[in-house]
N, C-alpha and C positions, 0 to 999 in steps of 0.2 A: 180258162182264167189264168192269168200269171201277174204274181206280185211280187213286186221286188223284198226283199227284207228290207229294205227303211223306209216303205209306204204304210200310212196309216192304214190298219183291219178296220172292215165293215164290222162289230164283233156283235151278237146279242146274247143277253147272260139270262137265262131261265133260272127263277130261283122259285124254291115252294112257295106257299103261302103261309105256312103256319105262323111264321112270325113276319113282321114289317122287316124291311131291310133297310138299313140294319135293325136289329131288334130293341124292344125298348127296354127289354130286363132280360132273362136268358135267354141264350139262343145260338146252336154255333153253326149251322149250315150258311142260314142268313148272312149269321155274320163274318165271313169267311166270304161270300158272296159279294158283301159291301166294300170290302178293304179291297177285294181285286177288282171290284169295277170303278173304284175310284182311282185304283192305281193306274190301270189303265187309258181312262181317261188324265189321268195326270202325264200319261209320257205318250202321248195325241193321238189314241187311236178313237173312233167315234164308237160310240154302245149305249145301245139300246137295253133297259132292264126293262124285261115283263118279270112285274111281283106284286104286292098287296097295295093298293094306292095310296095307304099313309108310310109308304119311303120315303126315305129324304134321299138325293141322289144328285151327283152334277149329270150324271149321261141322263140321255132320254128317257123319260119313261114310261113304260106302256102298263097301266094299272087293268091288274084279272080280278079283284076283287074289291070293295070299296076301303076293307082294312085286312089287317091280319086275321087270319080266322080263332086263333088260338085266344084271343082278346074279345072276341064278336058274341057275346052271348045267344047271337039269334041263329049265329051257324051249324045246321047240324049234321048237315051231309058235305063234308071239306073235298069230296074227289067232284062234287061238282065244280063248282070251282075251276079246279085244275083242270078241267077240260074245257070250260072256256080260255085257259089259258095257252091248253094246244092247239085250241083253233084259232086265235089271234097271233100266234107264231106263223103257223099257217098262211094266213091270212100279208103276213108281211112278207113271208118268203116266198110267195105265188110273185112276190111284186120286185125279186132280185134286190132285196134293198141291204144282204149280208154277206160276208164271207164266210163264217163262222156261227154256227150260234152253238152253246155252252150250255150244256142242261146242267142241271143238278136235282133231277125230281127224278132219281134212279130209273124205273123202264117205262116209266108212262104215255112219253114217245117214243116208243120202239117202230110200233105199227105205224107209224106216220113220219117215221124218217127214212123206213124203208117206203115207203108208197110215194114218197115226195123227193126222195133221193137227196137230202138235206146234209149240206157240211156240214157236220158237226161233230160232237164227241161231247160224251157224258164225265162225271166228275162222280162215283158212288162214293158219297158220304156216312154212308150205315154199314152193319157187320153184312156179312155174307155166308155165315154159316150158318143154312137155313136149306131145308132140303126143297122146298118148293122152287127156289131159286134154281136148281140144278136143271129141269125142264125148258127153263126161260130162257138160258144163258145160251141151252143149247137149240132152241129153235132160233135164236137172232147171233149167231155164231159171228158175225160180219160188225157187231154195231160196236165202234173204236171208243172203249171205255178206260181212264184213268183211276190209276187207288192212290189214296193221301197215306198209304204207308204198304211195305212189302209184304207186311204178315197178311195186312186186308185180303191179299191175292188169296191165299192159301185156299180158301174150299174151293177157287176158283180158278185154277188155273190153266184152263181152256179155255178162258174168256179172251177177247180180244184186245188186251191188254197194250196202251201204244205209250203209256209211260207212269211216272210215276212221279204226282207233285206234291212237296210236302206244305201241308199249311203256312201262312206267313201273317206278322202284323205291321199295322205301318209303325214304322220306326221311333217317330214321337209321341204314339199314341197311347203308352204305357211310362214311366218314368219309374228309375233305379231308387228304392227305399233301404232305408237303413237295418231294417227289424224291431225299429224302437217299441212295438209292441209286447215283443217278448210272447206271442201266443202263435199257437201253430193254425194251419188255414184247410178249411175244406170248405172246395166252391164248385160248383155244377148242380147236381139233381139226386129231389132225394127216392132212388130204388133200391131195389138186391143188389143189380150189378154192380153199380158206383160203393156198396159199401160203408157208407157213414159210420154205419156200427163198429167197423173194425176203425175206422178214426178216432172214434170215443173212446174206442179201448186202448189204441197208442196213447193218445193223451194223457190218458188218466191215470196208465200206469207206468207214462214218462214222469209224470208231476207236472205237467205244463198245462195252460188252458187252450182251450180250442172254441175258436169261431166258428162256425159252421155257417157260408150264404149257398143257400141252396133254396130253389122251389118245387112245390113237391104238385105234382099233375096228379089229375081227378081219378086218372089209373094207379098211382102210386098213396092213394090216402087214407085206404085200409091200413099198407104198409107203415106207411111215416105212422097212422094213432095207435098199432099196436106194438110195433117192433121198437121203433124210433123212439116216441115222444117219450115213454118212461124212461130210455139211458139222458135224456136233456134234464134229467133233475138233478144229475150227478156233476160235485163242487166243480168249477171250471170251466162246464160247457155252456155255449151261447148261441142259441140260434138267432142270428141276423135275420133269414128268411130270403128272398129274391133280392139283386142288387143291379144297379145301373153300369152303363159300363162306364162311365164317369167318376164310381166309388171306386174302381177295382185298384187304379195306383196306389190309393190309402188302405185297401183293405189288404191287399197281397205286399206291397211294400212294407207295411208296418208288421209283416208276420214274418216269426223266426224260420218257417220254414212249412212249403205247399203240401199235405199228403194226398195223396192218389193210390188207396188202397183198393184196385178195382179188381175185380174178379170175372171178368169176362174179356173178352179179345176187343179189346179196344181199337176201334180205327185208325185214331189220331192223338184225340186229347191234348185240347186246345187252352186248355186251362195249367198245363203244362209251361207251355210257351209264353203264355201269359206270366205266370211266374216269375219263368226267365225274362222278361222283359223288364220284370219289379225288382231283377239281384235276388230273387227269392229263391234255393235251391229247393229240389222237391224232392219227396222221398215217398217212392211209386212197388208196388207191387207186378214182378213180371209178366206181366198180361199184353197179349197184343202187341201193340206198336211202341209200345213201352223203353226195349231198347236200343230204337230206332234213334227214338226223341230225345233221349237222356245221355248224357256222358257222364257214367260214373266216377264219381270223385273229385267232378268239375262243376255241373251243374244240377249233380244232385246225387240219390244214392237208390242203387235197387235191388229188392229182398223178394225172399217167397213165403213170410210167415209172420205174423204178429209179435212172436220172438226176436226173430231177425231184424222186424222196424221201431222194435223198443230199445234196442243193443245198437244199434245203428243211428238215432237220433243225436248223440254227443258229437259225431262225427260230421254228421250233416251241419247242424248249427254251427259250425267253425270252417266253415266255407266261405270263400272270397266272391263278397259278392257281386263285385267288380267283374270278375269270370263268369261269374253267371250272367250275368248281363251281356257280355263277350258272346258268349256261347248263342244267345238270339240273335245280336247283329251279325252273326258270322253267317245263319243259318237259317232262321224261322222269319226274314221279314218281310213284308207284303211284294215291296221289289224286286226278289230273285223270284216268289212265286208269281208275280204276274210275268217274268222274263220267261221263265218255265213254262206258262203255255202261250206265251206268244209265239215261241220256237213250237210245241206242237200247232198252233193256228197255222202258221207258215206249210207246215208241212201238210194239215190236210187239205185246205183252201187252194195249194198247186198240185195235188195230187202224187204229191211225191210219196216215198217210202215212209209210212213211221212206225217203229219200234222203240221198245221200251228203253230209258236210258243205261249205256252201260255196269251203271253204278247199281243196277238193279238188283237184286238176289235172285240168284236163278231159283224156280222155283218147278219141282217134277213129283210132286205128291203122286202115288196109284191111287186106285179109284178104291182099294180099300184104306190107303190113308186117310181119305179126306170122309168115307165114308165113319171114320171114326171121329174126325175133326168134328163131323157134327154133331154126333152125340153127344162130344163131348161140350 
């Protein structure tokens, strides 16, 4: 096969099913899914999405299920599903009709991209420090997979790693806020890892109020009715509850400032960027991909202790929020990351060399480093 770099990709984007794509209240694989196949098709290449059949979408779309499952009250086994959806990939790729196709349903095509000898390359959106993981990575040694941030690599760094693309939004999709709310913001889901509680606790003993849009999943409702819901009776705090992404310019614009007190090795954190798209500076705990995503003292500020983000809040809310706004267009928007894997598409669709970009972190853990990375 040989394609020029200014011909349009055959491209097909595999996205989960859990949620529609894009989603209709939270969700950030999906949605992360939707902004680069719309961007894509915005700069003319043709794509096909295989994902829940109530997407909205301009490319093609090849529906695996009749809606999201996370919404379908009647779904109770979701991997079936998803295997209808690798045999209708199947199914199109027997027929040459792609260049590329794009997973994002971490190894579930492994066995069937080796058996079918399939361009592609995967996008892992979840953590990786997980020792079952260790097995897998190592029997499919060969299958060319992407991390949305450096540290992601770290349990893994014998994977086949050919780059590294960081989230993006489309440009206008979010709008620069003043802070006229005067209230601090926590947005995502409510578990252990994301931390709510230590939110509650900045706020309340910064003196500020806190919003909190979060939804909290049928695994997570033990957590939220005994941990969670008794700190929401204390002055100032508000739970919103799940929100659209249509509310987010109002809810994250009109907030003094994002927290992201997370406690576990964060991927990405998309609610970050989102932020930065509002002028909203956020003020994140060093976990993860944390000071990947942040520029301190620009677009936000980062601590390692409930101390340090209550002594740190005077500082953050006097930030230009102008720069923070800067700081997404320069960095996080949907069009460098669709450039980003349209350059890996190029290269594996002509079989050329790909490696990871050099802006990458070298990463050389031993095996009893990482064997502690898990534990830990």
């Amino acid at each position: 096969m040989t394609l020029g770099t200014s011909k349009p990709l055959r491209i097909a984007q595999v996205s989960p099913l859990y949620e529609s794509v894009p989603p209709r209240l939270y969700g950030g694989t999906e949605r992360v899914v939707s902004y680069l196949t719309e961007e894509l098709v915005h700069q003319g290449h043709h794509v096909t999405l295989f994902a829940s059949g109530d997407s909205l979408t301009s490319a093609q779309l090849v529906p695996c299920s009749p809606k999201s499952l996370r919404l379908d009250p009647n779904c109770i086994d979701q991997i079936a599903h998803q295997f209808v959806t690798l045999d209708k990939v199947v199914e199109h790729v027997t027929q040459d009709e792609f260049d590329i196709v794009h997973f994002h349903i971490d190894y579930f095509h492994f066995p069937i991209s080796r058996a079918y000898n399939i361009p592609h390359l995967t996008t892992l959106h979840g953590r990786l420090d997980l020792p079952d993981l260790l097995p897998l990575y190592d029997r499919y040694p060969e299958m060319p997979v992407v991390s949305i941030s450096n540290d992601q690599r770290k349990p893994l760094p014998f994977a086949n790693w050919v780059g590294n693309v960081y989230h993006g939004l489309p440009a206008d999709k979010l709008v620069a806020g003043q802070g006229a709310g005067k209230y601090l913001a926590f947005i995502g889901r409510v578990c252990p890892e994301k931390r709510v509680d230590r939110a509650i606790e900045i706020a309340v003993r910064a003196g500020m109020p806190l919003k909190i849009a979060a939804k909290v999943d049928r695994v997570d409702r033990e957590y939220y009715d005994t941990k969670i819901r008794p700190l929401l009776q204390q002055p100032g705090i508000e739970f919103v509850g799940e929100i659209r992404e249509d509310q987010k310019s109002e809810f994250l614009g009109n907030a003094s400032a994002l927290l992201f007190p997370i406690d576990w090795p964060e991927p990405f954190g998309l609610a970050m960027i989102e932020a930065m798209a509002c002028g909203t500076p956020t003020l994140a705990f060093r976990r993860g991909s944390v000071p990947e995503i942040l520029t301190p003292g620009v677009t936000g500020q980062i601590v390692n202790t409930v101390d340090e983000a209550v002594s740190a809040i005077k500082e953050v809310l006097t930030m230009d929020r102008a720069a923070v706004r800067h700081g997404f267009e320069s960095r996080f928007t949907a069009s460098r990351m669709a450039r980003d894997y349209v350059s890996l598409y190029q290269s594996i669709a002509t079989g050329r060399d790909v490696s990871a970009p050099s802006s990458a972190v070298a990463l050389s853990l031993t095996q009893p480093a990482i064997e502690q990375h898990l534990i830990l």
